[in-house]
Biopython code that builds the backbone (N, CA, C, O; Angstrom):
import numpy as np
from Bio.PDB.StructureBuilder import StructureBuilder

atoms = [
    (1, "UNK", "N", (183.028, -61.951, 146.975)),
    (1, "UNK", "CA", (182.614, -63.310, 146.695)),
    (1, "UNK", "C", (182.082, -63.367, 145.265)),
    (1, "UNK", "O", (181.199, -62.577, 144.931)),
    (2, "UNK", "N", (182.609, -64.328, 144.339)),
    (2, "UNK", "CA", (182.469, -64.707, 143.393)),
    (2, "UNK", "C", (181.411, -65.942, 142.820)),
    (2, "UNK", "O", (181.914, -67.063, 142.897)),
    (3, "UNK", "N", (179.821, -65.884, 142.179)),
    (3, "UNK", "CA", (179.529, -66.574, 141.424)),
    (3, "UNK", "C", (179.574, -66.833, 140.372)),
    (3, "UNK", "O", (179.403, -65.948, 139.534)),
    (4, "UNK", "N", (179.865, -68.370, 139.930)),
    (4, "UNK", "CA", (179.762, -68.428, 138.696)),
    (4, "UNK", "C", (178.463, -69.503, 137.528)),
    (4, "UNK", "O", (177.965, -70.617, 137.691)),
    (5, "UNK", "N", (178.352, -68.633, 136.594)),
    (5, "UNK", "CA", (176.894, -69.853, 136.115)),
    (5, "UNK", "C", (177.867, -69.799, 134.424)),
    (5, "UNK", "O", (178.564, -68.943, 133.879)),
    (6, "UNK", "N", (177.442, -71.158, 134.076)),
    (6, "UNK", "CA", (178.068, -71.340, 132.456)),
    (6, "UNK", "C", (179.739, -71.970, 132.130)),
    (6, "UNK", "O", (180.544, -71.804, 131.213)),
    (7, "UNK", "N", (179.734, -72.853, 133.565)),
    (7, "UNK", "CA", (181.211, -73.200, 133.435)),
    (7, "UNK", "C", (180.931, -74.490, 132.621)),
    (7, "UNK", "O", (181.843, -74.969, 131.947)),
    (8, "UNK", "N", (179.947, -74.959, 132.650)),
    (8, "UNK", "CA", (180.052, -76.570, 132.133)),
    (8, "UNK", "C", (180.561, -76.325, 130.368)),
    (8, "UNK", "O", (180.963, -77.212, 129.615)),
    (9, "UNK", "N", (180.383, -74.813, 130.033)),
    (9, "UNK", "CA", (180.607, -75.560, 128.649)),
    (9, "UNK", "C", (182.276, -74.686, 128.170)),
    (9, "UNK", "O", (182.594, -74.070, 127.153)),
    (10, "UNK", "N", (182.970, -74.983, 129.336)),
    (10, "UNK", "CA", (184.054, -75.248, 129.303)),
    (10, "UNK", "C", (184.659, -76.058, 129.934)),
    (10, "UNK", "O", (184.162, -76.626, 130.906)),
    (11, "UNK", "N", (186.403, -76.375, 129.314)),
    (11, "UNK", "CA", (187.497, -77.315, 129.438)),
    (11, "UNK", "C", (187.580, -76.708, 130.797)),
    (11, "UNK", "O", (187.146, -75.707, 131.366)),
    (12, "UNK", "N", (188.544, -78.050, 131.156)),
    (12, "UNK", "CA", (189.168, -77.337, 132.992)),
    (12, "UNK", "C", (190.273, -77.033, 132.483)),
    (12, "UNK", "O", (190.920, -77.338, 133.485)),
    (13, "UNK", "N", (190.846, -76.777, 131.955)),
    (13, "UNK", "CA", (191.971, -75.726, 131.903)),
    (13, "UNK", "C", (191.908, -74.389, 131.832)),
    (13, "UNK", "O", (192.637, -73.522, 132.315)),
    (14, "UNK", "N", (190.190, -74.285, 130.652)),
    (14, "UNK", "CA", (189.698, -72.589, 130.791)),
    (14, "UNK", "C", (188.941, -72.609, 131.996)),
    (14, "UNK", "O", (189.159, -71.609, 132.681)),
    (15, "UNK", "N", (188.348, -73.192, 132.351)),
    (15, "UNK", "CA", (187.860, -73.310, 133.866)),
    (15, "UNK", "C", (188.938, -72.774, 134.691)),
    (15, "UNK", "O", (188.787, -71.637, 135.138)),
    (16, "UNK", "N", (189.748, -73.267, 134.895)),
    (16, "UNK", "CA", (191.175, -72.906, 135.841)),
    (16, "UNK", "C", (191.505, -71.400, 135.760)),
    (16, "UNK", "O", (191.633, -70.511, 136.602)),
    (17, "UNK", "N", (191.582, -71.459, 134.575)),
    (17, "UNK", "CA", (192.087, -69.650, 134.232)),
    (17, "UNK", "C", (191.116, -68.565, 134.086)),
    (17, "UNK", "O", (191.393, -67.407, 133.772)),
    (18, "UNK", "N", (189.462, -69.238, 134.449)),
    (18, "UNK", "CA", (188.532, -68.234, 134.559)),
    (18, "UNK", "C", (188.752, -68.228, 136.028)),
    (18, "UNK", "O", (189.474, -67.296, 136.383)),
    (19, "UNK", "N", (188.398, -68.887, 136.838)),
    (19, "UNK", "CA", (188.324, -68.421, 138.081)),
    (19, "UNK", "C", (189.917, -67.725, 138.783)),
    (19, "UNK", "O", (189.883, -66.926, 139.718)),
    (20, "UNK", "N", (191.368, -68.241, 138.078)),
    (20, "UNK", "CA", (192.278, -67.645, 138.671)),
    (20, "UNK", "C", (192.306, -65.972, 138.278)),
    (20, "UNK", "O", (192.677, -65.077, 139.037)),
    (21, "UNK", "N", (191.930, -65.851, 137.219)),
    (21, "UNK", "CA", (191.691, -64.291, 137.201)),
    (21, "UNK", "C", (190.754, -63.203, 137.855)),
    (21, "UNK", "O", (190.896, -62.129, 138.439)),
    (22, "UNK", "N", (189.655, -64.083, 137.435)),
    (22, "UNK", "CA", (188.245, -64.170, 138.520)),
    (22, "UNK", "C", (188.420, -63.500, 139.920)),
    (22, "UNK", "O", (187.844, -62.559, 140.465)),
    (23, "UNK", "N", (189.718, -64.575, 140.406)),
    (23, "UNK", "CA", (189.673, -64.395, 142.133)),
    (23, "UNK", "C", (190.699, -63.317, 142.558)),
    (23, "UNK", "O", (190.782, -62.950, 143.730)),
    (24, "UNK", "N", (191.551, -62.776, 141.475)),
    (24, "UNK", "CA", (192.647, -61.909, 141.455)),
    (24, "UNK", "C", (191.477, -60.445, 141.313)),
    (24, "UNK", "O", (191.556, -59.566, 142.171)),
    (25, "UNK", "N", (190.757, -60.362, 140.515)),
    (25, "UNK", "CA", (190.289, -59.052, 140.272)),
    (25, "UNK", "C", (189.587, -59.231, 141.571)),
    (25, "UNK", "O", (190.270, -58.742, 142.471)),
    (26, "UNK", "N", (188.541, -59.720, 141.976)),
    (26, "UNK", "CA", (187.803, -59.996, 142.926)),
    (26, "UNK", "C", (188.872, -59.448, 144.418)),
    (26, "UNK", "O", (188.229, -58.630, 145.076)),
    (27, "UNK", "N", (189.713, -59.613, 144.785)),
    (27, "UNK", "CA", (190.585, -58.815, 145.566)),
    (27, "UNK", "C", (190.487, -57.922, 145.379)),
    (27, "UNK", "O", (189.921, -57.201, 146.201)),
    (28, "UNK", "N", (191.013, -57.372, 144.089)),
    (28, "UNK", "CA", (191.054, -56.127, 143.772)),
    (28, "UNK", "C", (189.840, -55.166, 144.180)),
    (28, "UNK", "O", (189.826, -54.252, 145.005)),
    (29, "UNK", "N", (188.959, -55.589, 143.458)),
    (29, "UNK", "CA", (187.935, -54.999, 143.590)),
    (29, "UNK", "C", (186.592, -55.099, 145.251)),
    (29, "UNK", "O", (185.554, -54.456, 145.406)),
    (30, "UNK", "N", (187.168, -56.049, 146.094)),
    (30, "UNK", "CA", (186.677, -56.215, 147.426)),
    (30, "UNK", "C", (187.164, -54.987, 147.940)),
    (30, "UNK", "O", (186.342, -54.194, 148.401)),
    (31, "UNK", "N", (188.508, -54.671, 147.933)),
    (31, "UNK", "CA", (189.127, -53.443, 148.760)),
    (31, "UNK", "C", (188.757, -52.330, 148.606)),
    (31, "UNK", "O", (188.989, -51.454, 149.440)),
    (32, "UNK", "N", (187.925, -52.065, 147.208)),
    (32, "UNK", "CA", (187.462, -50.572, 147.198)),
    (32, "UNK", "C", (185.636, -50.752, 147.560)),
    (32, "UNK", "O", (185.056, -49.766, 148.012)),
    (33, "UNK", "N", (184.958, -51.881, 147.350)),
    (33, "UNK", "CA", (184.069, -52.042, 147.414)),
    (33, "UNK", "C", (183.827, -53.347, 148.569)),
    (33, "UNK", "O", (183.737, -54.465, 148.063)),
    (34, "UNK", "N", (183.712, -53.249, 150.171)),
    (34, "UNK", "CA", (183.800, -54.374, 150.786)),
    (34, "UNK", "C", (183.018, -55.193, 151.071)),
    (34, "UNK", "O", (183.267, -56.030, 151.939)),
    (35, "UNK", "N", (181.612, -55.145, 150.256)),
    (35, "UNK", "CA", (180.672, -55.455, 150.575)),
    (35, "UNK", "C", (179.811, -56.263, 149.531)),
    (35, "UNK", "O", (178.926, -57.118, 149.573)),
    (36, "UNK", "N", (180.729, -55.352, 148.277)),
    (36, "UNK", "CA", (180.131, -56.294, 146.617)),
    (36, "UNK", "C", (180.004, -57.551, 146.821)),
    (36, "UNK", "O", (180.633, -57.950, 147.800)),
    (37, "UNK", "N", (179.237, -58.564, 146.079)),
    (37, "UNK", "CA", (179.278, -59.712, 145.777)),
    (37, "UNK", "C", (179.094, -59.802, 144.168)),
    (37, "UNK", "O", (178.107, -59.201, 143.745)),
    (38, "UNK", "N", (179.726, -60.322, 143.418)),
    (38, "UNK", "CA", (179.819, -60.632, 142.280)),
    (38, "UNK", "C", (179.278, -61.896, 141.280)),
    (38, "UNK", "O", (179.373, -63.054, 141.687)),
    (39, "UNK", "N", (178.750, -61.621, 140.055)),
    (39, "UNK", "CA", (178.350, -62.787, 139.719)),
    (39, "UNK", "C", (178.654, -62.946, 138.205)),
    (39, "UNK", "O", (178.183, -62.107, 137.437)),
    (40, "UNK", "N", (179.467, -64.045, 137.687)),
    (40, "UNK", "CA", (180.234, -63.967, 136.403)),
    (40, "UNK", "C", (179.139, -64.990, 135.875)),
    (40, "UNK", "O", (178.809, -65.957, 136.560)),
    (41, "UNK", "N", (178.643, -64.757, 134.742)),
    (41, "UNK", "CA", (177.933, -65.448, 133.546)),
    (41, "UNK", "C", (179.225, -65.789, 132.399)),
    (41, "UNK", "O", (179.925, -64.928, 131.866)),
    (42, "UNK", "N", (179.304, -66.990, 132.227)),
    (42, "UNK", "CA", (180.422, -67.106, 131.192)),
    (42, "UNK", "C", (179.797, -68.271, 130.153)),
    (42, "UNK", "O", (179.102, -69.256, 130.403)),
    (43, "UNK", "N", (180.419, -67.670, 128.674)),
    (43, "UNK", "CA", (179.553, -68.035, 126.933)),
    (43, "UNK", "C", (181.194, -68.632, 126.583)),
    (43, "UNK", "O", (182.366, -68.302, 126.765)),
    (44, "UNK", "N", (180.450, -69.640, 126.014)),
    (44, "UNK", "CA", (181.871, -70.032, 125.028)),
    (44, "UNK", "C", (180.674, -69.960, 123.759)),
    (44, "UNK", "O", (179.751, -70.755, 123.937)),
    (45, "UNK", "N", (180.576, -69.107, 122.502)),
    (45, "UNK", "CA", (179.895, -69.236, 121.759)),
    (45, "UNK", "C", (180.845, -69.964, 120.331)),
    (45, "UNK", "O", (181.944, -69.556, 119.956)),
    (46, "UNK", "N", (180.268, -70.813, 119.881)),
    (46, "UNK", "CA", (180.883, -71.452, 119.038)),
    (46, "UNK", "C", (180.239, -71.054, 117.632)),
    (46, "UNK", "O", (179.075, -71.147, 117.242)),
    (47, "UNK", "N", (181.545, -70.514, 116.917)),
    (47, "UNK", "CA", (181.561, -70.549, 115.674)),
    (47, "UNK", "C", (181.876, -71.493, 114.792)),
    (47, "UNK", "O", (182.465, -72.514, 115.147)),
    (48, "UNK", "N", (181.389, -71.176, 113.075)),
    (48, "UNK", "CA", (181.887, -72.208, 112.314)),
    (48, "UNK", "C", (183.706, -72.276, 112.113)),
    (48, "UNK", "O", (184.279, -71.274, 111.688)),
    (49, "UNK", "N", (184.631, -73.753, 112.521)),
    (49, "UNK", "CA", (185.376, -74.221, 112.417)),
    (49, "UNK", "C", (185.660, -74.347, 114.027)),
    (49, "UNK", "O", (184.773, -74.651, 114.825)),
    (50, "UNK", "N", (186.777, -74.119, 114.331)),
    (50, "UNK", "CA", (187.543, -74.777, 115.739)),
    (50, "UNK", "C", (187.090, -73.687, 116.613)),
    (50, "UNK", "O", (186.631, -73.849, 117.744)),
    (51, "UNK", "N", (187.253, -72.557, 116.006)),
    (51, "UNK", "CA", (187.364, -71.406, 117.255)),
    (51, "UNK", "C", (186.136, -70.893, 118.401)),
    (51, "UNK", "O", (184.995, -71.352, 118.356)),
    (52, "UNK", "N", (186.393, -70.298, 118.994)),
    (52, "UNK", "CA", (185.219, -70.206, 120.168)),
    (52, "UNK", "C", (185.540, -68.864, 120.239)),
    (52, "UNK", "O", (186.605, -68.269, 120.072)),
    (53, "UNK", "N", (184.379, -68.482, 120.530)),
    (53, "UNK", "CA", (184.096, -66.407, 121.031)),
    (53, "UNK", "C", (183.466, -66.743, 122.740)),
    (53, "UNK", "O", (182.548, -67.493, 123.074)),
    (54, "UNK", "N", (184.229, -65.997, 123.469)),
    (54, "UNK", "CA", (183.610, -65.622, 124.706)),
    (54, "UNK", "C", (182.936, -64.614, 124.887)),
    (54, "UNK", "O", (183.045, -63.517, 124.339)),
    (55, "UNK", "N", (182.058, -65.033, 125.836)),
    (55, "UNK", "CA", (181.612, -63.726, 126.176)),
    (55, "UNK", "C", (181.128, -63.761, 127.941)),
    (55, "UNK", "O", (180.526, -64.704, 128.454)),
    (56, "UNK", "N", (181.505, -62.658, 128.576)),
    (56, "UNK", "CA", (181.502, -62.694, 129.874)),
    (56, "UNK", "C", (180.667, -61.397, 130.443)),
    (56, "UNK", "O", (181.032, -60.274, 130.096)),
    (57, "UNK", "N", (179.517, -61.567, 131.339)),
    (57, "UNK", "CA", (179.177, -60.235, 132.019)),
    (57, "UNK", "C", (179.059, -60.779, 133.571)),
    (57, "UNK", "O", (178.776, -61.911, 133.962)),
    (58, "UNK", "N", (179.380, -59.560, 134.342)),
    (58, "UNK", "CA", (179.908, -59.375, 135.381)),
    (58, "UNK", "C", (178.608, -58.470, 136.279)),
    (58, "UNK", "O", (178.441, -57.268, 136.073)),
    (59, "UNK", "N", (177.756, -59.255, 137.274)),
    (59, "UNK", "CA", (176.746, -58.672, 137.679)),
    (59, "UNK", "C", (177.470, -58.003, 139.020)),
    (59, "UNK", "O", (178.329, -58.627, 139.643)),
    (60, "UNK", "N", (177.112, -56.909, 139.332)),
    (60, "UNK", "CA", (177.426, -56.315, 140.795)),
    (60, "UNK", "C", (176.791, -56.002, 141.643)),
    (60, "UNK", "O", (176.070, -55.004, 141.630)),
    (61, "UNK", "N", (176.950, -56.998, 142.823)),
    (61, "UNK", "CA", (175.694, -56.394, 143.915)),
    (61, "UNK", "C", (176.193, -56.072, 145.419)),
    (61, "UNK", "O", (176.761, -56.794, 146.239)),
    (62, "UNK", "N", (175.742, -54.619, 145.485)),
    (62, "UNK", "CA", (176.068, -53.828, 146.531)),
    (62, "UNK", "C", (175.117, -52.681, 147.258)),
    (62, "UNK", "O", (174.735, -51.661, 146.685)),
    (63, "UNK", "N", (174.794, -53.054, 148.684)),
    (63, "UNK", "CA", (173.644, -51.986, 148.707)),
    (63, "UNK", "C", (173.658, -50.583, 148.010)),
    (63, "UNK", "O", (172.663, -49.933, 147.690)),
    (64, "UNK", "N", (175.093, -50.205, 147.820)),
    (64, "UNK", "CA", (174.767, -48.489, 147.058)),
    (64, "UNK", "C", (175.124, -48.787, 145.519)),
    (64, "UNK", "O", (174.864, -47.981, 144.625)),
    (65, "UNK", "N", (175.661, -49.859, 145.334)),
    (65, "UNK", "CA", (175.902, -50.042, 144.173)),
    (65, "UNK", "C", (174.985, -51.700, 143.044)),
    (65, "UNK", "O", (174.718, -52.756, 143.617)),
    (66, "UNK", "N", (174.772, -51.535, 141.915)),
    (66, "UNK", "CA", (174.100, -52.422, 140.911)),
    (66, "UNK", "C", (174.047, -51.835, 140.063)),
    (66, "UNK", "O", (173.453, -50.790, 139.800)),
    (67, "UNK", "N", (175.021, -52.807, 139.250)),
    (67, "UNK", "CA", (175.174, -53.014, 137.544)),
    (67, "UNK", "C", (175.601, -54.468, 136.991)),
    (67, "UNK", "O", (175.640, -55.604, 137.462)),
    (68, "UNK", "N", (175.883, -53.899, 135.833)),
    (68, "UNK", "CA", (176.507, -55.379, 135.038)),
    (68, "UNK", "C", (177.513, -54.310, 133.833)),
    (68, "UNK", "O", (177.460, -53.159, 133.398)),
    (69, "UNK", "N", (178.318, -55.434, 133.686)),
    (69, "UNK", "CA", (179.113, -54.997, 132.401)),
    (69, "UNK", "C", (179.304, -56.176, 131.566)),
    (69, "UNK", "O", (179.255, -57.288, 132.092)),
    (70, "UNK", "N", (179.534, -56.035, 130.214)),
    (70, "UNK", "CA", (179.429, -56.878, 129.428)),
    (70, "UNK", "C", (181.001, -57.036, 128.094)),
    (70, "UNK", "O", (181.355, -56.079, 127.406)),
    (71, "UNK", "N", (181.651, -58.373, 128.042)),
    (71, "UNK", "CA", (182.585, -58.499, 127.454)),
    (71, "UNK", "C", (182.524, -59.382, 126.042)),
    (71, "UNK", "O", (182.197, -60.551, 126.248)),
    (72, "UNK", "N", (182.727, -59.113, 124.921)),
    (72, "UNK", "CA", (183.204, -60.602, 124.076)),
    (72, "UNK", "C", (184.428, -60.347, 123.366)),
    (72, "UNK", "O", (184.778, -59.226, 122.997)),
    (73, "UNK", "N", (185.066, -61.401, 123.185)),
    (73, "UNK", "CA", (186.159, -61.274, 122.357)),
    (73, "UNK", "C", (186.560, -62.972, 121.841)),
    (73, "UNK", "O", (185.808, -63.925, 122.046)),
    (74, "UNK", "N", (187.471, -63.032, 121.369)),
    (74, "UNK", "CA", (187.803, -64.422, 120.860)),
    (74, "UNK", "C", (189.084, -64.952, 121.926)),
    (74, "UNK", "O", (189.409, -66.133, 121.810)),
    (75, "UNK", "N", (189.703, -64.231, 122.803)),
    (75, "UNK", "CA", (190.762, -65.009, 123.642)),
    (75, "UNK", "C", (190.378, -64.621, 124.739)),
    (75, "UNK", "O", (190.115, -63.485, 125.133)),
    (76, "UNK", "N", (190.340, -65.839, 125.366)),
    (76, "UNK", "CA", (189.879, -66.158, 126.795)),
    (76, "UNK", "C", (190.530, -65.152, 128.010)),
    (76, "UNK", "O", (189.892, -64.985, 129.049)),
    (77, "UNK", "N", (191.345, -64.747, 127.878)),
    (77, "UNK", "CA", (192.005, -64.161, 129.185)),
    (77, "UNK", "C", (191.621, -62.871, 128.808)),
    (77, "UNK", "O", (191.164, -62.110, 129.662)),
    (78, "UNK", "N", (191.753, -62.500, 127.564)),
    (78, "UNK", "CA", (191.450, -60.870, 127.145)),
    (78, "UNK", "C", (190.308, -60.949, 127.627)),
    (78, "UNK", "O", (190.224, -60.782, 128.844)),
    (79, "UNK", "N", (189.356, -61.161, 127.035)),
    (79, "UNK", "CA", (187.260, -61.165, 127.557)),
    (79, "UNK", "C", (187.514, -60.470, 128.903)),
    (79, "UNK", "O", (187.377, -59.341, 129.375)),
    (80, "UNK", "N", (188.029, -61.896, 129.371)),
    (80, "UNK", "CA", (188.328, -61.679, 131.132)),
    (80, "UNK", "C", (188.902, -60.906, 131.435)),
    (80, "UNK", "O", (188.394, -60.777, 132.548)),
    (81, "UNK", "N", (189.983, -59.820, 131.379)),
    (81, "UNK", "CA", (190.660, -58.919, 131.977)),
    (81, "UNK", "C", (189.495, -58.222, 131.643)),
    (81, "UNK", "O", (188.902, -57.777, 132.625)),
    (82, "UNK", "N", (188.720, -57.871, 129.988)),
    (82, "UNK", "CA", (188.270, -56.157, 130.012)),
    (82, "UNK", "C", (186.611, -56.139, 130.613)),
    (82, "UNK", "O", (185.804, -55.229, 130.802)),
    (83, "UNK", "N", (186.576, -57.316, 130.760)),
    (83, "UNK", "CA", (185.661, -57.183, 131.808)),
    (83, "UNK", "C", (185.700, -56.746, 133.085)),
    (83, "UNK", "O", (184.778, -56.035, 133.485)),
    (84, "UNK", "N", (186.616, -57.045, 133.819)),
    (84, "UNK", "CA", (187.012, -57.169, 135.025)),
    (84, "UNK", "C", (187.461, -55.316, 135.259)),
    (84, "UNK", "O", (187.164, -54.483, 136.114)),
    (85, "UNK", "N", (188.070, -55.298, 134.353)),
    (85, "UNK", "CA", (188.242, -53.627, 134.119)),
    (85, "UNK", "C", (187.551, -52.586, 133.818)),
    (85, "UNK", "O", (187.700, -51.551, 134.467)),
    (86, "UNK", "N", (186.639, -52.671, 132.745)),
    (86, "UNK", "CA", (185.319, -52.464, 132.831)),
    (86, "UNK", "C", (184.546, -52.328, 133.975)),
    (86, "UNK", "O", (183.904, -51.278, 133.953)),
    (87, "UNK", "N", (184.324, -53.185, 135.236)),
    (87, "UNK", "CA", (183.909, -52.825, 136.465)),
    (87, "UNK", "C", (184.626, -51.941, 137.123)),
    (87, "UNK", "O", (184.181, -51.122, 137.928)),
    (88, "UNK", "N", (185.892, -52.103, 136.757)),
    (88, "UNK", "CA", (187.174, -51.380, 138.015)),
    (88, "UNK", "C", (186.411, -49.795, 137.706)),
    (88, "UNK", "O", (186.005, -48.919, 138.468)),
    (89, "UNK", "N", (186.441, -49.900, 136.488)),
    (89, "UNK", "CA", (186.412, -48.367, 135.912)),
    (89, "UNK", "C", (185.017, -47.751, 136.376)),
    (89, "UNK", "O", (184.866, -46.668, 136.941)),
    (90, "UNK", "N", (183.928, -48.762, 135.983)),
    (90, "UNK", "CA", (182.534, -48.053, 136.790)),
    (90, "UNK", "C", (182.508, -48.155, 138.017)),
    (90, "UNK", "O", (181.478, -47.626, 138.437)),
    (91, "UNK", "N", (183.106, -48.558, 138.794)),
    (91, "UNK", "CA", (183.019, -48.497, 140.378)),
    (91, "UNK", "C", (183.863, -47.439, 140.380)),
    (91, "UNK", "O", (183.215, -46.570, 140.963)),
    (92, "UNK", "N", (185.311, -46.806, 139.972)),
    (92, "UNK", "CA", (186.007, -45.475, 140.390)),
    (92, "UNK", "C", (184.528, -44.519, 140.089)),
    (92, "UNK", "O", (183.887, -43.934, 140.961)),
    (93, "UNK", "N", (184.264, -44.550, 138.851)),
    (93, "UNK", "CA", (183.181, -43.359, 138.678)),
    (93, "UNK", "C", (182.200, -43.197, 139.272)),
    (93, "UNK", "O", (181.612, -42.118, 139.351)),
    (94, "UNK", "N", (181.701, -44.700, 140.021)),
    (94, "UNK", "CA", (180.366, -44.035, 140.455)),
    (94, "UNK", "C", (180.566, -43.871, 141.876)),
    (94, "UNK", "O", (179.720, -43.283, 142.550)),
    (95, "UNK", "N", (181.613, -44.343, 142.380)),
    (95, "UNK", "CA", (181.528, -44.563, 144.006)),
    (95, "UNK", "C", (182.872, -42.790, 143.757)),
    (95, "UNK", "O", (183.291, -42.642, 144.905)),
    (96, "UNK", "N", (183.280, -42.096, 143.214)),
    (96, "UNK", "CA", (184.446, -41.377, 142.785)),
    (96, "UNK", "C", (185.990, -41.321, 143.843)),
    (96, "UNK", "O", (186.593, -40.398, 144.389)),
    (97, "UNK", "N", (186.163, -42.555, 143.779)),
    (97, "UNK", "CA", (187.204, -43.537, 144.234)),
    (97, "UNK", "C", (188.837, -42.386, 144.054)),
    (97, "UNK", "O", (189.604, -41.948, 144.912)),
    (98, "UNK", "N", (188.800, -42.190, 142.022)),
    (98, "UNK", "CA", (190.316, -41.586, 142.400)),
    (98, "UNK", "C", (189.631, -40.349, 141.652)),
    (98, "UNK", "O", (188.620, -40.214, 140.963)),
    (99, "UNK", "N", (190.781, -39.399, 142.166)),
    (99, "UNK", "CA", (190.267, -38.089, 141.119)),
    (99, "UNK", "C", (189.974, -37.213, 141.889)),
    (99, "UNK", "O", (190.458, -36.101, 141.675)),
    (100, "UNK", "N", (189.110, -37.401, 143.015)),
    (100, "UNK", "CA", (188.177, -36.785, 143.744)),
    (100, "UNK", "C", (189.142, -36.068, 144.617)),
    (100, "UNK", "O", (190.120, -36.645, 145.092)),
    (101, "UNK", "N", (188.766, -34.292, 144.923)),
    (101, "UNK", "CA", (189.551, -33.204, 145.494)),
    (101, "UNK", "C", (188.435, -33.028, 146.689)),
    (101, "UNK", "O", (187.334, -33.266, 146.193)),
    (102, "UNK", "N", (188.354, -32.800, 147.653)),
    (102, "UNK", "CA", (187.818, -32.070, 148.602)),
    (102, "UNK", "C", (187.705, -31.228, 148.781)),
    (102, "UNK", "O", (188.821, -30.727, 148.919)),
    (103, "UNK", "N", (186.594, -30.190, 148.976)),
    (103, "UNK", "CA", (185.943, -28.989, 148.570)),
    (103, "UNK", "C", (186.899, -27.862, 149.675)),
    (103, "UNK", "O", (187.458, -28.159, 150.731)),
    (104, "UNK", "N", (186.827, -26.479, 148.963)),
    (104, "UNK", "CA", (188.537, -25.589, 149.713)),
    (104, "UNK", "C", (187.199, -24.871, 150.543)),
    (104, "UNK", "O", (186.064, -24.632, 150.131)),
    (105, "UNK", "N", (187.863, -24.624, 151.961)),
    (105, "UNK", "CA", (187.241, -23.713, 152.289)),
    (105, "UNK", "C", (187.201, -22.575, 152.463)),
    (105, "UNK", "O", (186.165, -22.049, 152.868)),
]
sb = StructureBuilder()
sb.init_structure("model")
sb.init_model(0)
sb.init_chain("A")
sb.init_seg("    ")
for serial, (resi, resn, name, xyz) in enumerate(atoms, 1):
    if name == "N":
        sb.init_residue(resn, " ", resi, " ")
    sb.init_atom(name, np.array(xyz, "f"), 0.0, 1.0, " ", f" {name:<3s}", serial, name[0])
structure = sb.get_structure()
């Protein structure tokens, strides 16, 4: 389950494409972790002229697990994927998801 705080100071079109990615990783990441609940903080920080910098962190809450990871970049979907990946990656390591051999006896 996905919260989100900081949508108002975006368009609904980036609205649209935050949460459709949002709810795609959020699968993803339910199946290794079934219990997470998630919480997306999202920045449109505005610079001088047209352009906008995002920035996105990703809170995680799970009885064995709590963190956050933190993203900025200037295109909206990028932010969002390496964030989203960014978690993938600290949840393999800390929960040791792939990799992991079972001890020989």
């Amino acid at each position: 389950m996905i919260t989100f705080s900081g949508l108002k100071d975006f368009t609904e079109k980036e609205v649209l494409v935050i949460k459709e990615i949002s709810m795609h990783y959020d699968q993803k990441i339910t199946k290794k972790v079934p219990n997470a609940s998630f919480h997306l903080t999202c920045k449109a920080i505005k610079k001088e002229g047209s352009k906008k910098e995002y920035s996105f962190i990703v809170r995680v809450n799970d009885p064995s697990v709590q963190w956050s990871t933190k993203s900025e970049d200037w295109d909206l979907k990028r932010a969002l994927h390496k964030v989203f990946t960014n978690a993938e990656n600290r949840i393999k390591h800390q929960l040791k998801l792939e990799g992991y051999k079972k001890p020989r006896r």
